[in-house]
N, C-alpha and C positions, 0 to 999 in steps of 0.2 A: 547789466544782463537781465535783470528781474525786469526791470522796465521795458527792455525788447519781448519777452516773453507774454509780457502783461497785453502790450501793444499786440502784438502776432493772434493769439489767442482774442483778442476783441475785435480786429479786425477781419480776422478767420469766422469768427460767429457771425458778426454782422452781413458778410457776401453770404453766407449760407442761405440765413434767413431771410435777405432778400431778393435772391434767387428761385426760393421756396414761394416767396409772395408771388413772383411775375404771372401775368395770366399766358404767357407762353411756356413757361417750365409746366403749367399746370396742363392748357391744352395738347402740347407734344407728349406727356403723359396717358395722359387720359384716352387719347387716340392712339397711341402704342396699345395700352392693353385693349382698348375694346377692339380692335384690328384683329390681334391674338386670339379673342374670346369667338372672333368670327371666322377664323382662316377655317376650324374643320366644317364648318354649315357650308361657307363657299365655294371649297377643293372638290371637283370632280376626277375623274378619270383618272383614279392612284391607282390601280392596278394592282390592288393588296398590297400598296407601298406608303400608305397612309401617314402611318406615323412617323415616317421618316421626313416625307415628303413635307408633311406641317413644320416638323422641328427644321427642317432647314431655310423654310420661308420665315419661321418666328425668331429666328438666330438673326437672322440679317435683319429682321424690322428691330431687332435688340440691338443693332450695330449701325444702320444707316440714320435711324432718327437719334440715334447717342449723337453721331457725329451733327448734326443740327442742332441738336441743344445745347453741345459742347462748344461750338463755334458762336451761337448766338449770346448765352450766358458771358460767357466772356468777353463779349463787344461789350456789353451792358455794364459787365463788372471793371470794365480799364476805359476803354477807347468814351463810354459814354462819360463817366466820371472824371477823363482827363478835360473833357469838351465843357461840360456843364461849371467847374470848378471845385465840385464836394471833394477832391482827390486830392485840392492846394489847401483844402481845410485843415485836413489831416497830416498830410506833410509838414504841414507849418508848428506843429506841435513845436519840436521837431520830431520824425518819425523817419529812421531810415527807409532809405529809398525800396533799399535788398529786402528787408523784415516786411515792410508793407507789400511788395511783389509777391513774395514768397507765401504770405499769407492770405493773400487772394488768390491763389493756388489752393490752398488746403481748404480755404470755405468751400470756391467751385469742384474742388476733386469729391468732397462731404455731398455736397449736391448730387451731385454726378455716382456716389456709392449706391445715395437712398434713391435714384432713376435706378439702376440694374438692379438693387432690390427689390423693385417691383416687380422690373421683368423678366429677369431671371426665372421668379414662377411662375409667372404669366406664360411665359414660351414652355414651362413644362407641363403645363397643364394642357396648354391648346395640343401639344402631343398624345398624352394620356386620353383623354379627349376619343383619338380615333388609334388608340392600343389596338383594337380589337376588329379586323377587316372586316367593311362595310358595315359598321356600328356605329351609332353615337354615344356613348356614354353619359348620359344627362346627369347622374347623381355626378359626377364633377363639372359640367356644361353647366348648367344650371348655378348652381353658386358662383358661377366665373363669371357668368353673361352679368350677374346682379351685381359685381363689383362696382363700377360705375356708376350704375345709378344710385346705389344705399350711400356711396361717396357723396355724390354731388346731392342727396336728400337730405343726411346729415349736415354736410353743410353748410347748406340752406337755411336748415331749422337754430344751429349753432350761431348763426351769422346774426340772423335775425335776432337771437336771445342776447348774445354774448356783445355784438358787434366785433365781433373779431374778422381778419382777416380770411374774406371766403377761399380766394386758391390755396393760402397754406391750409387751411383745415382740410381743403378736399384732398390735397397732396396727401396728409398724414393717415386723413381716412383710407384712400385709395391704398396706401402702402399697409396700413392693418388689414380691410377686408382682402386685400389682395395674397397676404401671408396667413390671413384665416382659412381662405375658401383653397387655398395650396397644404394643408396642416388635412384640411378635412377631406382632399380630393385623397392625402398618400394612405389613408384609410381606407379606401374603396378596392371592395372586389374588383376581379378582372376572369370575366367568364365564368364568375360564380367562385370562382376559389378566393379566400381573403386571404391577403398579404401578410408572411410571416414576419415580418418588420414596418417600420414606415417607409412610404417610398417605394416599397421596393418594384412597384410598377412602374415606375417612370424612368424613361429612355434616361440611363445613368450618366453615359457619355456627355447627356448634354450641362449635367452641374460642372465640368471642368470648360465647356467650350464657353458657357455662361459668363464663368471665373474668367477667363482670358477676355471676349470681349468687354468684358468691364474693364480689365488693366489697360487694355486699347485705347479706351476712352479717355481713362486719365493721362493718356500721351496724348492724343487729340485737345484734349482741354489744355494743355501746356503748350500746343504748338499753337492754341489758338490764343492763348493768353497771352502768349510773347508777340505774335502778329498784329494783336489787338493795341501793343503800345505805339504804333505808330500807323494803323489802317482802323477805317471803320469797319459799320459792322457788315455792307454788303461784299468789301474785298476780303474782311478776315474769312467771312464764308467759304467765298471761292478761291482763296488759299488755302483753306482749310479741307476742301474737298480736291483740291488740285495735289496736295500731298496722300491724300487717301485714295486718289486714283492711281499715282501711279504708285504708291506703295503697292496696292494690291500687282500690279505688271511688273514688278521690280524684277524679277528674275529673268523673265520673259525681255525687259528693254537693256537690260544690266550684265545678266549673270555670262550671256557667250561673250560677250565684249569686253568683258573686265582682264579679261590676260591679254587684250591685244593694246586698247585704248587707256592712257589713266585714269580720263576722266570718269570712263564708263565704271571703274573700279572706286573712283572716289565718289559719284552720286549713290551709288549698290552700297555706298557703307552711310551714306550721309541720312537718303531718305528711308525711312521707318519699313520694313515687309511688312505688312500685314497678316501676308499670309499664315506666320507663324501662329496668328493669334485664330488664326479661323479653322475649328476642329470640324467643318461638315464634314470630312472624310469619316472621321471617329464615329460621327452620329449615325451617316448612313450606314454604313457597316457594325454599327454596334459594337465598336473595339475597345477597349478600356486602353486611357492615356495611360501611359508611365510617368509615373513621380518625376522622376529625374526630366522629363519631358518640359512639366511643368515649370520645373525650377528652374531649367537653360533660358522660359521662356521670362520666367520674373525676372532675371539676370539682366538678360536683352532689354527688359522695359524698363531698367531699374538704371539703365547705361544712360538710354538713350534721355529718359527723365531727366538726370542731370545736365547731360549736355543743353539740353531744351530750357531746362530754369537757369540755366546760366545764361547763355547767352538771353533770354528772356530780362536777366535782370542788368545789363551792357545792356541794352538798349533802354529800357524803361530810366537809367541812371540818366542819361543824356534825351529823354523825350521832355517836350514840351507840356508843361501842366498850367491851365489857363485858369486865373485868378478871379 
């Protein structure tokens, strides 16, 4: 048992970290937020619906490039390692099949936290951002626009001194300036009056809709990691985006058909809703989730997870690993 643990836990650090190194984790990053830091400079014609209107564009860029990174990481962490052979290295310990699967889950899901860590406040700022109709807000614009570059200046500077790996360092910089310049924005006036708490200017709604898109992800990484045991990494994609599209229609291709058809009743339970996970409604309306809300929805992803690493690990047991 200690030896599974031992194994799990080393092999969980090691997908994180090099995950962390890829210059794609770094570039899908880096172009998330600065996207974000740009949406209020390039949104016209909000109709004093500003701050909504940004939060529901920077929610989906927190949701559609997850689903890319999540799909690509995991080609890289199964499908290329089975290819290359580094995956029969490891195996050959010996290393169960289950413990090593499982465990490159938990590195890519670590990966996949510190992505929505970024932009979870990434997207709350680019709202705060345009609080204030037909404003820009610079005292938080401003330290948001200079996230990216003080990352990739550091860096630079780091890289050169240290020789250390440039994308992890600008990852880790990006995720500090990026939780600095979010610390220093929930401090800022709004119309001249200061905030009698932190935060308390930023569209609220969006810390739970934040939260659910990140759980989303980590089901996305799971469907992508089980897919990635036997497809590369262009068909894990388009699996991987073929179950996110129709998860999002699930009701709409599903939900009339399921009391007439079985099958209609048995894909409506097979494939993932997304919907559950996407609070635009919340944001636009400014409605506060309910707890119990939340929790139905952990539940739901907490189901479908297992299901997904199982059969993830039934397939990965009987995949071909090339020597």
């Amino acid at each position: 048992m200690r030896r599974h643990v031992q194994t799990f836990l080393a092999v969980a650090g090691l997908t994180t970290r090099e995950m962390v190194r890829q210059p794609l984790t770094l570039l899908v990053t880096a172009c998330a937020v600065a996207v974000a830091a740009l949406l209020p400079l390039l949104t016209t014609h909000t109709l004093d619906e500003g701050e909504k209107i940004i939060a529901d564009n920077a929610l989906a860029l927190h949701f559609f490039l997850g689903l890319f990174l999540a799909a690509m990481s995991a080609s890289h962490a199964m499908s290329a390692e089975l290819r290359r052979g580094t995956a029969a290295a490891v195996l050959a310990k010996p290393v169960d099949r289950a413990v090593f699967f499982l465990a490159k889950y938990a590195g890519l899901a670590a990966g996949m936290a510190m992505y929505s860590a970024i932009l979870a406040p990434a997207t709350l700022m680019a709202a705060r951002v345009v609080a204030v109709p037909f404003f820009w807000d610079w005292r938080v614009e401003i330290p948001f626009l200079c996230t990216v570059p003080l990352a990739l200046l550091g860096a630079a500077a780091a890289n050169f001194l240290t020789r250390r790996s440039f994308a992890s360092l600008t990852w880790y910089l990006l995720l500090l300036f990026v939780l600095g310049a979010f610390v220093a924005g929930g401090w800022q006036p709004k119309e001249g009056i200061a905030p009698e708490r932190f935060g308390a200017f930023y569209l609220r709604p969006m810390f739970a809709a934040n939260g659910l898109i990140a759980v989303a992800l980590l089901v996305l990484t799971a469907i992508a990691l089980a897919a990635s045991t036997r497809l590369e990494a262009v068909p894990t994609m388009v699996l991987s985006a073929g179950v996110f599209l129709v998860g999002l229609v699930s009701d709409h291709l599903f939900a009339g058909r399921a009391d007439r058809w079985w099958w209609a009743g048995a894909l409506r339970a097979v494939v993932p809703n997304w919907q559950h996970f996407w609070l635009a409604d919340a944001v636009l309306l400014d409605a506060p989730v309910p707890p119990s809300y939340i929790v139905a929805v952990l539940g739901y992803a907490a189901a479908y997870l297992i299901g997904i690493l199982a059969v993830g690990i039934v397939m990965f047991r009987s995949a071909e690993v090339k020597t």
